[in-house]
C-alpha positions, 0 to 999 in steps of 0.5 A: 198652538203646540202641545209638548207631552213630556213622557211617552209611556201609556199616558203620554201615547194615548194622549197624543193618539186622543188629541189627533181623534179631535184634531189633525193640526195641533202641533204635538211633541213628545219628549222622552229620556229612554228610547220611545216604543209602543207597547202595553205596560201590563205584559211585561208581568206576563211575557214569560207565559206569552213566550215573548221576547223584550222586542217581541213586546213591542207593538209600535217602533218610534218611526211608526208612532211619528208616521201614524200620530203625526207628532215630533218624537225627542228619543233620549232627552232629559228635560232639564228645567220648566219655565212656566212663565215664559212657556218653555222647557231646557233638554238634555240629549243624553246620547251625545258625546257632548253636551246638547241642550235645547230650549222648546217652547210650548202653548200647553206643557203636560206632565206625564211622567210616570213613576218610579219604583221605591227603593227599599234600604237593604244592605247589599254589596256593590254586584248585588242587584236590585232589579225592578220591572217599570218598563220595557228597558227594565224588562230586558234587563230582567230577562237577561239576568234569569236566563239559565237561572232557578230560584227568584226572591220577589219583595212585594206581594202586591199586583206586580209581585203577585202577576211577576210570581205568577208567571215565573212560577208557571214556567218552572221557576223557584219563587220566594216572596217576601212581605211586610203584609199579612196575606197578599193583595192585602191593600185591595182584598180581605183576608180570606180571599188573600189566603186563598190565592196564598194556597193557590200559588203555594200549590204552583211553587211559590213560598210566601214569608210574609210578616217578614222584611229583607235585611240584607244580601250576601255574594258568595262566588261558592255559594251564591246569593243568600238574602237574609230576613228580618226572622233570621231566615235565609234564602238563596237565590240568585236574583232579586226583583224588588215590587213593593209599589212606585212613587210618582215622578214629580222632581220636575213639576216641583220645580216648575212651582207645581203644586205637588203632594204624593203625587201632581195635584191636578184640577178636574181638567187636569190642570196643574196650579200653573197655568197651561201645565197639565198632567196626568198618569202615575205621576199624578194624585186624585183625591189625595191618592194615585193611581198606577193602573192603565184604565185611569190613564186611558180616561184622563188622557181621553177627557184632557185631548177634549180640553187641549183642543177647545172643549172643556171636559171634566175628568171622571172615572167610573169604577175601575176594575182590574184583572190580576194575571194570577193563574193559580187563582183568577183574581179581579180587584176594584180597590176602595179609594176611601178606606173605611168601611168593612169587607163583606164576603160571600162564597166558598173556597177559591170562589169568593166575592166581596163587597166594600161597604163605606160608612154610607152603607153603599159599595165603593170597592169589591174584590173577586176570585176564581168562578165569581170573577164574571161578575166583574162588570155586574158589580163595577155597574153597581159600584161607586164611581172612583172619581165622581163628576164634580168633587175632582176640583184640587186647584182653581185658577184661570182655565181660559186658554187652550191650544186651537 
């Protein structure tokens, strides 16, 4: 009874790690279309403080993730097509000269993923790049074009924004940060916790325009980069990382004739509308939204390897609060799923705690920063659970069969 895990990110990794916890024998592959190395994704908006090269961020080589887990690895492969019915999947070896298509079979397929960063139309030439920092490859990518460099644009001031300034900033780069938002964070704090950590990182060395887009870039061999704003202001620089957030990865679920929204619509056992065709991770939608953060993952992939390998168990997730890197100003947010409600705050300065109040009168959200921040595990106590026991039912459909 084999088990095909498409994607050898967080989600995927752990997955297999869970999977042989409950059971030794389970054949397991892993497909991915990058090379397949273990490391911690939140690093990469820190590496620079850590003094860490690219490769010194990783933690597992593929050889050692293979010996460790017992699994088959497939490094460089892009999985062409599913075939539900028939339980198998076409890859393409994407570092050969010549074509190599291979068909797997598989008893249970998931879908991990992952998602992709949004690209935003700017107008640009063809030597301007866009860089974005999703993964290991990226951030090599990233670390190679800032070396000898000074002044870095980021679009977005969201968590990776914010971390990715956070971190340039503290080892003497020029930060701008551009956003459509009024204050930072604004989807996951009020407005006077953002302004607070806006004042913290302005005194650090990062300039906000915020209420502001980006228009287009101009080389110049004299003069540089020159990014331009929607006000008409202009900025020079001489690279541009955009993080205005991630769409899932669901082109091949789609095609599989998986029901997809935002993200893959998955039941409580994680279960796709095909039968046998799990996901889970940042390609996946829960109650009609994602969510891209590590905790998330770690439960669903523990709750789906109980359920792969005999025992049927409902994904649930307490409340999920997550530390910002930022270093100006300690910040831990546990975003609201559902957005109505009103912020309640309390607290002075950089010392704030706010509570989301839903419609119910109960809290299904808080955000903390500076010295209130240890109460980050008081209050996720407190909290709603971001995904309760028995509401989590998208899809319903025959759930008999597993791997043994």
């Amino acid at each position: 009874m084999s088990i095909v895990i498409i994607g050898a990110g967080h989600a995927g990794l752990t997955l297999a790690r869970e999977i042989r916890v409950n059971c030794k024998a389970t054949p397991i592959t892993i497909i991915s279309r990058d090379a397949i190395r273990g490391y911690y994704k939140p690093n990469l908006s820190k590496a620079l403080s850590m003094e860490k090269t690219p490769d010194q961020l990783v933690m597992k080589s593929a050889e050692t993730i293979a010996q460790d887990l017992d699994v088959k690895l497939l490094s460089h492969v892009t999985v062409i097509d599913i075939d539900a019915e028939h339980k198998e999947l076409r890859g393409l070896f994407n570092n050969t000269e010549e074509s190599s298509v291979m068909t797997i079979s598989y008893h249970s397929l998931v879908l991990a993923t992952g998602a992709s960063p949004i690209r935003i139309p700017i107008e640009r030439d063809a030597t301007t790049e866009l860089l974005s920092i999703n993964n290991l490859e990226d951030y090599e990518v990233f670390r190679e074009r800032i070396q000898q460099k000074k002044k870095i644009l980021i679009i977005g001031a969201g968590f990776v924004g914010c971390e990715l300034a956070s971190d340039l900033a503290s080892n003497g780069y020029d930060v701008d940060i551009v956003d459509l938002c009024e204050w930072p964070l604004q989807r996951a704090m009020p407005e006077v916790m953002g302004t607070e950590i806006k004042k913290a990182m302005a005194e650090q060395g990062v300039t906000w325009h915020l209420g502001k887009s980006l228009t287009s870039v101009k080389t110049d061999q004299e003069s540089g980069k020159t990014a331009y704003l929607s006000d008409g202001t202009s900025i020079h620089t001489d690279a541009i990382v955009s993080a205005v957030g991630l769409v899932p990865n669901t082109r091949l679920a789609s095609n599989a004739g998986v029901r997809v929204q935002r993200g893959i619509e998955v039941d409580a056992l994680s279960q796709t509308s095909q039968t046998d065709v799990y996901a889970l991770g940042d390609c996946v939608e829960y109650k009609g939204v994602t969510l891209p953060f590590i905790m998330p993952a770690t439960h669903a992939a523990k709750a789906l390897a109980k359920t792969l390998t005999g025992t049927d168990t409902e994904l649930t997730l307490p409340a999920l609060p997550v530390a910002v890197k930022i270093s100006a100003c300690p910040t831990v947010v546990c975003p609201p799923l559902n957005k109505k409600g009103i912020w309640q705050v309390q607290g002075a300065g950089m010392n704030l705690e706010a509570h989301f109040i839903n419609e119910e009168g109960v809290m299904s959200g808080f955000s903390l920063t500076g010295q209130c921040i240890t109460k980050k595990n008081q209050l996720a106590a407190e909290c709603l659970p971001a995904l309760p026991a028995g509401i989590s039912e998208i899809i319903v459909h025959n759930c008999t069969k597993r791997a043994g």
